[in-house]
C-alpha positions as a LaTeX table, in Angstrom:
\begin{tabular}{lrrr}
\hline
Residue & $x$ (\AA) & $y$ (\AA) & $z$ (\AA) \\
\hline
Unk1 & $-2.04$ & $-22.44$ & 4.24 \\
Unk2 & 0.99 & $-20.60$ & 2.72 \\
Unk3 & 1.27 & $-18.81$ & 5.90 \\
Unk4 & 1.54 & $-21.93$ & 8.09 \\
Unk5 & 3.53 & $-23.17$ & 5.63 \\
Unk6 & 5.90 & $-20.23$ & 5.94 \\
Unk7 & 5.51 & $-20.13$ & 9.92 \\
Unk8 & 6.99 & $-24.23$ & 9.84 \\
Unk9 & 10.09 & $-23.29$ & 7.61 \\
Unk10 & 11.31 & $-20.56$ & 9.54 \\
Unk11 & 11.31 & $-22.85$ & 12.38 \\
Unk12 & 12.62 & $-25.39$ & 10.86 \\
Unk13 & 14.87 & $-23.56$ & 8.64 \\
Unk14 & 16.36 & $-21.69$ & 11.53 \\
Unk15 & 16.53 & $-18.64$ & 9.10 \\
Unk16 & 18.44 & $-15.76$ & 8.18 \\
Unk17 & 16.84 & $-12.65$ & 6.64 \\
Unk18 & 13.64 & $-10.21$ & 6.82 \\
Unk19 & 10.45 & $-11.76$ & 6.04 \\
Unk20 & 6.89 & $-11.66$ & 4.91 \\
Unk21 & 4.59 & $-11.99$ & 7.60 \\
Unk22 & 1.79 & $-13.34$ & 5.11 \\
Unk23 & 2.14 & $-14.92$ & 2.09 \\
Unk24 & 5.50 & $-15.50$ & 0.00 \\
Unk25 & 4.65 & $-16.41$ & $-3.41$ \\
Unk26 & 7.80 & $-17.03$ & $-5.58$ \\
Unk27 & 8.74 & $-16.63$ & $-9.20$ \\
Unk28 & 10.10 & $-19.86$ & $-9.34$ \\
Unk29 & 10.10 & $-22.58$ & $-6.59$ \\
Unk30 & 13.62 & $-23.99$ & $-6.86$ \\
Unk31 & 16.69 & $-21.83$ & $-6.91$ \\
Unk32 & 17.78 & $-20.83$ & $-10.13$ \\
Unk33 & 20.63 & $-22.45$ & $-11.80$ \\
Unk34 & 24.33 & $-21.21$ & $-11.77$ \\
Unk35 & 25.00 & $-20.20$ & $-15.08$ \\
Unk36 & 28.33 & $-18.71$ & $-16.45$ \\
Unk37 & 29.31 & $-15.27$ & $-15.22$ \\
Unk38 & 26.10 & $-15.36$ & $-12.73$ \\
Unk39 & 26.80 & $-13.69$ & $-9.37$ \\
Unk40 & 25.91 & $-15.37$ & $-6.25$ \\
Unk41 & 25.61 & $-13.02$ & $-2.75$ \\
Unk42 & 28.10 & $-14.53$ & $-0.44$ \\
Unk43 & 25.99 & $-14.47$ & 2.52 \\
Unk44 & 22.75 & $-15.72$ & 1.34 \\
Unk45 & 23.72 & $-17.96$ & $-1.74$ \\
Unk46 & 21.24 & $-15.83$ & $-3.82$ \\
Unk47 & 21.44 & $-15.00$ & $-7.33$ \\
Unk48 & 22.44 & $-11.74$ & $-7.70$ \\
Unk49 & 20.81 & $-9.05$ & $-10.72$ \\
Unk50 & 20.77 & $-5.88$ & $-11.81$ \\
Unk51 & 18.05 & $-3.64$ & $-10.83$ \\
Unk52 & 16.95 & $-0.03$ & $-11.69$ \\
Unk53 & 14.56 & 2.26 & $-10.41$ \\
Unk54 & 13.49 & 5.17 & $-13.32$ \\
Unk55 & 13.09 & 8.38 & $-11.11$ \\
Unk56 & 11.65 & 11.19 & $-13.55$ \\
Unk57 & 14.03 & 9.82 & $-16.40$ \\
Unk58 & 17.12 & 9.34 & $-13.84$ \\
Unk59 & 17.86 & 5.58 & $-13.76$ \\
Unk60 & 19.24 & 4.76 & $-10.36$ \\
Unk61 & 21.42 & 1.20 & $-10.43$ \\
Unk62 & 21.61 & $-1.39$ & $-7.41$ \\
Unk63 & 22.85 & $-5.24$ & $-7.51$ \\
Unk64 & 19.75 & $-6.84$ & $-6.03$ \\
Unk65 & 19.69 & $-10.33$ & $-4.33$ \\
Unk66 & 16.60 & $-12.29$ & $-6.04$ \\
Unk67 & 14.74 & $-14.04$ & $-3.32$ \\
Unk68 & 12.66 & $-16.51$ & $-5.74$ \\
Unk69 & 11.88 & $-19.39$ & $-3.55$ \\
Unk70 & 9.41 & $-19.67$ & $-0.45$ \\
Unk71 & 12.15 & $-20.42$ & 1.85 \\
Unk72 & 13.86 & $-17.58$ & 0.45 \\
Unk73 & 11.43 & $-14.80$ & 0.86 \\
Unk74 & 10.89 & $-16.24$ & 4.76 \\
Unk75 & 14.58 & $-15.80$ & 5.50 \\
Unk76 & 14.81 & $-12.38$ & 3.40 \\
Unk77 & 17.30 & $-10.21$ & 5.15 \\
Unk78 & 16.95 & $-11.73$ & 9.00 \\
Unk79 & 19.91 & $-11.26$ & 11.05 \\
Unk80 & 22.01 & $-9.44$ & 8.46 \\
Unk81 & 24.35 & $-6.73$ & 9.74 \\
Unk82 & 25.09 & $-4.67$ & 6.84 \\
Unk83 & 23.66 & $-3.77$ & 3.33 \\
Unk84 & 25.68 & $-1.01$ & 1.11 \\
Unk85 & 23.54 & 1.92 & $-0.52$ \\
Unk86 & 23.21 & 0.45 & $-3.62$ \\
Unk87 & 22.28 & $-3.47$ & $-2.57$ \\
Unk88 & 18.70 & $-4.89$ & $-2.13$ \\
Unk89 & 17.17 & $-7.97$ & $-2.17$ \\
Unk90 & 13.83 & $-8.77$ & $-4.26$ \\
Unk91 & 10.98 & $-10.82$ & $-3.79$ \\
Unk92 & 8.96 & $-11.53$ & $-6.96$ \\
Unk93 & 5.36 & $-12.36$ & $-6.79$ \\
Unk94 & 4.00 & $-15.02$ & $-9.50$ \\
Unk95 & 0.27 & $-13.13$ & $-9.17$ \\
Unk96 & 0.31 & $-9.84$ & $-7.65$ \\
Unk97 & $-1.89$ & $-9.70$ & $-4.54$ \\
Unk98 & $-1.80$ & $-7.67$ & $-1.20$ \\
Unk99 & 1.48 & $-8.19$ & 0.27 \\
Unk100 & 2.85 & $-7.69$ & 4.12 \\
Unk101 & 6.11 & $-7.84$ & 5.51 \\
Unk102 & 8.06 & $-7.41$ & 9.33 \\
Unk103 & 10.98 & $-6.74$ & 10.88 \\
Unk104 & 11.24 & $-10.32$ & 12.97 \\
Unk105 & 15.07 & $-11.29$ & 13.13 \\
Unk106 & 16.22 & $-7.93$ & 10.66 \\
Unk107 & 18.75 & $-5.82$ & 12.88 \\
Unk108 & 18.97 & $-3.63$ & 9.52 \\
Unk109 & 16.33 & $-0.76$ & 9.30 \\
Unk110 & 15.01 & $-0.96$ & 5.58 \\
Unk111 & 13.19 & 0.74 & 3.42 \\
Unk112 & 10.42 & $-1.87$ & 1.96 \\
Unk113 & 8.95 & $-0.92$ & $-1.25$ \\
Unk114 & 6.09 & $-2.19$ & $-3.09$ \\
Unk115 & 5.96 & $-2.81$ & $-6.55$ \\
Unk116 & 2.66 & $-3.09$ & $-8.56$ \\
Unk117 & 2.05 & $-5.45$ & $-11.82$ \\
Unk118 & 3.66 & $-2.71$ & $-13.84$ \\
Unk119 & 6.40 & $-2.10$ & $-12.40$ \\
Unk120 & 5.80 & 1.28 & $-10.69$ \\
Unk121 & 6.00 & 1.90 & $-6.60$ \\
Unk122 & 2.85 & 1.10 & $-5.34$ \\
Unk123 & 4.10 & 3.01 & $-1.63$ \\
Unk124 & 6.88 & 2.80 & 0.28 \\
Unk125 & 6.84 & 1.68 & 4.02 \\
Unk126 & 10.81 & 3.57 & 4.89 \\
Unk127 & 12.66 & 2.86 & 8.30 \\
Unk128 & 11.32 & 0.16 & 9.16 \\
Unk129 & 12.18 & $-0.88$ & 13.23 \\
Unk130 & 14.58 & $-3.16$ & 13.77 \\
Unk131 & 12.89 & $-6.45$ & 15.14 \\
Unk132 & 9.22 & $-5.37$ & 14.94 \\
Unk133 & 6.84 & $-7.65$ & 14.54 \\
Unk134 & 3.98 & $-5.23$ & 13.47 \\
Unk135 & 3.17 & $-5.55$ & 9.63 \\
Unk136 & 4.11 & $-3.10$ & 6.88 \\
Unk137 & 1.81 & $-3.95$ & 4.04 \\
Unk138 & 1.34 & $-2.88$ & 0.42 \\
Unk139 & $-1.38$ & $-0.13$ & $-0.59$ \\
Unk140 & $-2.53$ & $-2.74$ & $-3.38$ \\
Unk141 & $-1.70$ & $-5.57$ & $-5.34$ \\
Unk142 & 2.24 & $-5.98$ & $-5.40$ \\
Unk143 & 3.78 & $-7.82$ & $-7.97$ \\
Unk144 & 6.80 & $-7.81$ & $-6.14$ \\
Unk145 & 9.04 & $-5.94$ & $-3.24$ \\
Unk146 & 11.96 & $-4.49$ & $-2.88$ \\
Unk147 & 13.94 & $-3.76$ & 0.09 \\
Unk148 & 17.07 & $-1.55$ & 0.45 \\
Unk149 & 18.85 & $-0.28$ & 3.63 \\
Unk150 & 16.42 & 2.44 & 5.58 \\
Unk151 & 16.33 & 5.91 & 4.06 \\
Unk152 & 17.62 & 5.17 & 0.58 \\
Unk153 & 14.57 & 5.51 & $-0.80$ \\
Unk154 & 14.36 & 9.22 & 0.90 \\
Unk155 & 17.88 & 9.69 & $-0.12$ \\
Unk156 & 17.28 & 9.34 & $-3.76$ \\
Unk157 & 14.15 & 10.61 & $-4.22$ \\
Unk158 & 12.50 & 7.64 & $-4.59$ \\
Unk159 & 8.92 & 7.70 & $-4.58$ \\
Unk160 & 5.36 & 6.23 & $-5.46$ \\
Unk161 & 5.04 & 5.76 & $-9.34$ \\
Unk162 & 8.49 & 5.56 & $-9.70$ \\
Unk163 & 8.72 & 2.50 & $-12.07$ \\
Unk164 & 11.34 & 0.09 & $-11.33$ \\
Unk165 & 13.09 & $-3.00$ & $-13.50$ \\
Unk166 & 14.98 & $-5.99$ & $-12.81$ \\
\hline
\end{tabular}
Protein backbone atom coordinates (compact mmCIF):
# COMPACT_ATOMS: atom_id res chain seq x y z
CA UNK A 1 0.00 0.00 0.00
CA UNK A 2 2.71 2.57 0.98
CA UNK A 3 4.48 1.61 -2.08
CA UNK A 4 1.58 2.35 -4.47
CA UNK A 5 1.04 5.10 -2.54
CA UNK A 6 4.57 6.33 -3.15
CA UNK A 7 4.51 5.08 -6.95
CA UNK A 8 1.08 7.73 -7.42
CA UNK A 9 2.96 10.79 -5.83
CA UNK A 10 5.92 10.68 -7.80
CA UNK A 11 3.72 10.78 -10.71
CA UNK A 12 1.73 13.09 -9.65
CA UNK A 13 4.19 15.10 -7.83
CA UNK A 14 6.41 15.28 -10.85
CA UNK A 15 9.37 15.02 -8.33
CA UNK A 16 12.72 16.11 -7.65
CA UNK A 17 15.18 14.00 -5.63
CA UNK A 18 16.50 10.25 -5.00
CA UNK A 19 14.04 7.93 -3.68
CA UNK A 20 13.03 4.84 -1.84
CA UNK A 21 11.97 2.23 -4.01
CA UNK A 22 9.84 0.58 -1.09
CA UNK A 23 8.46 2.03 1.70
CA UNK A 24 8.99 5.77 3.01
CA UNK A 25 7.88 5.99 6.46
CA UNK A 26 8.29 9.56 7.90
CA UNK A 27 8.99 11.09 11.26
CA UNK A 28 6.35 13.37 10.93
CA UNK A 29 3.75 13.62 8.09
CA UNK A 30 3.51 17.37 7.55
CA UNK A 31 6.52 19.57 7.09
CA UNK A 32 7.83 20.96 10.08
CA UNK A 33 7.20 24.46 11.03
CA UNK A 34 9.53 27.50 10.31
CA UNK A 35 10.73 28.52 13.47
CA UNK A 36 13.20 31.45 14.20
CA UNK A 37 16.76 31.04 13.01
CA UNK A 38 15.65 27.55 11.23
CA UNK A 39 17.42 26.97 7.91
CA UNK A 40 15.53 26.00 4.94
CA UNK A 41 17.64 24.25 1.72
CA UNK A 42 16.97 26.53 -1.14
CA UNK A 43 16.34 23.92 -3.60
CA UNK A 44 14.15 21.55 -1.85
CA UNK A 45 12.36 23.80 0.82
CA UNK A 46 13.62 21.29 3.49
CA UNK A 47 14.50 21.97 6.93
CA UNK A 48 17.91 21.98 7.29
CA UNK A 49 19.97 20.28 10.73
CA UNK A 50 22.98 19.51 11.99
CA UNK A 51 24.26 16.08 11.72
CA UNK A 52 27.35 14.14 13.00
CA UNK A 53 28.77 10.95 12.38
CA UNK A 54 31.22 9.69 15.61
CA UNK A 55 34.13 7.86 13.73
CA UNK A 56 36.37 6.19 16.57
CA UNK A 57 35.83 9.42 18.79
CA UNK A 58 36.32 11.89 15.62
CA UNK A 59 32.98 13.71 15.17
CA UNK A 60 32.60 14.52 11.52
CA UNK A 61 29.90 17.64 10.92
CA UNK A 62 27.48 17.97 7.79
CA UNK A 63 24.21 20.33 7.40
CA UNK A 64 21.71 17.62 6.50
CA UNK A 65 18.36 18.27 4.63
CA UNK A 66 15.55 16.37 6.83
CA UNK A 67 13.28 14.61 4.45
CA UNK A 68 10.31 13.95 7.09
CA UNK A 69 7.30 13.64 4.94
CA UNK A 70 6.25 10.78 2.41
CA UNK A 71 6.37 13.05 -0.45
CA UNK A 72 9.61 14.07 0.74
CA UNK A 73 11.50 10.87 1.00
CA UNK A 74 9.92 9.98 -2.78
CA UNK A 75 11.49 13.11 -4.24
CA UNK A 76 14.83 12.72 -2.03
CA UNK A 77 17.66 13.99 -4.13
CA UNK A 78 16.07 13.31 -7.90
CA UNK A 79 17.43 15.48 -10.49
CA UNK A 80 19.83 17.42 -8.28
CA UNK A 81 23.13 18.49 -9.85
CA UNK A 82 25.34 19.16 -7.04
CA UNK A 83 25.78 18.31 -3.27
CA UNK A 84 29.04 19.81 -1.35
CA UNK A 85 31.17 17.28 0.85
CA UNK A 86 29.70 18.08 3.87
CA UNK A 87 25.67 18.20 2.79
CA UNK A 88 23.21 15.21 3.01
CA UNK A 89 19.80 14.75 3.18
CA UNK A 90 18.01 12.35 5.87
CA UNK A 91 15.17 10.23 5.87
CA UNK A 92 13.89 9.25 9.33
CA UNK A 93 11.98 6.13 9.86
CA UNK A 94 9.04 6.27 12.63
CA UNK A 95 9.68 2.15 13.19
CA UNK A 96 12.80 0.85 11.89
CA UNK A 97 12.22 -1.89 9.30
CA UNK A 98 14.15 -3.14 6.14
CA UNK A 99 14.67 -0.26 4.01
CA UNK A 100 15.54 0.04 0.00
CA UNK A 101 16.41 2.81 -2.04
CA UNK A 102 17.40 3.67 -6.15
CA UNK A 103 18.93 5.85 -8.22
CA UNK A 104 15.60 6.74 -10.53
CA UNK A 105 15.87 10.56 -11.53
CA UNK A 106 19.44 11.12 -9.15
CA UNK A 107 22.22 12.34 -11.71
CA UNK A 108 24.39 12.60 -8.35
CA UNK A 109 26.29 9.32 -7.42
CA UNK A 110 25.72 8.95 -3.52
CA UNK A 111 26.79 7.19 -0.94
CA UNK A 112 23.46 5.74 0.90
CA UNK A 113 23.92 4.77 4.39
CA UNK A 114 21.84 2.90 6.70
CA UNK A 115 21.23 3.70 10.07
CA UNK A 116 19.96 1.16 12.70
CA UNK A 117 17.54 2.01 15.86
CA UNK A 118 20.67 3.10 17.67
CA UNK A 119 22.09 5.15 15.74
CA UNK A 120 25.10 3.18 14.39
CA UNK A 121 25.72 2.31 10.39
CA UNK A 122 23.97 -0.63 9.76
CA UNK A 123 26.15 -0.86 5.99
CA UNK A 124 26.79 1.38 3.54
CA UNK A 125 25.69 0.89 -0.17
CA UNK A 126 28.72 3.80 -1.72
CA UNK A 127 28.60 5.01 -5.47
CA UNK A 128 25.61 4.41 -6.20
CA UNK A 129 24.86 4.66 -10.42
CA UNK A 130 23.44 7.47 -11.57
CA UNK A 131 19.77 6.62 -12.76
CA UNK A 132 19.65 2.93 -11.75
CA UNK A 133 16.75 1.51 -11.00
CA UNK A 134 18.16 -1.66 -9.22
CA UNK A 135 17.63 -1.50 -5.32
CA UNK A 136 20.27 -0.79 -2.68
CA UNK A 137 18.77 -2.06 0.51
CA UNK A 138 19.67 -2.05 4.20
CA UNK A 139 21.44 -5.19 5.92
CA UNK A 140 18.62 -4.86 8.72
CA UNK A 141 16.21 -2.81 10.30
CA UNK A 142 17.05 0.98 9.52
CA UNK A 143 15.81 3.52 11.61
CA UNK A 144 16.74 5.93 9.20
CA UNK A 145 19.20 6.82 6.02
CA UNK A 146 21.48 9.01 5.16
CA UNK A 147 22.77 9.98 1.89
CA UNK A 148 25.85 12.13 1.02
CA UNK A 149 27.58 12.72 -2.37
CA UNK A 150 29.39 9.21 -3.61
CA UNK A 151 32.68 8.38 -1.90
CA UNK A 152 32.40 10.55 1.19
CA UNK A 153 31.78 7.91 3.18
CA UNK A 154 35.23 6.22 1.79
CA UNK A 155 36.78 9.55 2.09
CA UNK A 156 36.29 9.88 5.75
CA UNK A 157 36.52 6.69 6.92
CA UNK A 158 33.19 6.15 7.44
CA UNK A 159 32.12 2.81 8.16
CA UNK A 160 29.63 0.15 9.67
CA UNK A 161 29.11 0.82 13.50
CA UNK A 162 30.00 4.16 13.13
CA UNK A 163 27.18 5.82 15.22
CA UNK A 164 25.71 8.83 13.81
CA UNK A 165 23.33 11.86 15.39
CA UNK A 166 21.08 14.39 14.15
Amino acid sequence: MVRQFLAAAALVLGLAGCSTSESATASAQTPAPAQAGATVHPVSGLRVIDLTVDRGGKKLPFRVEVADTPEAQARGLMFRQSLGDNEGMIFPSDTPEPRSFWMKNTPLSLDIIFIGADGRILNIAANTEPYSLASVSSKGNAGAVLELRAGRAAALGIVPGDKVTW
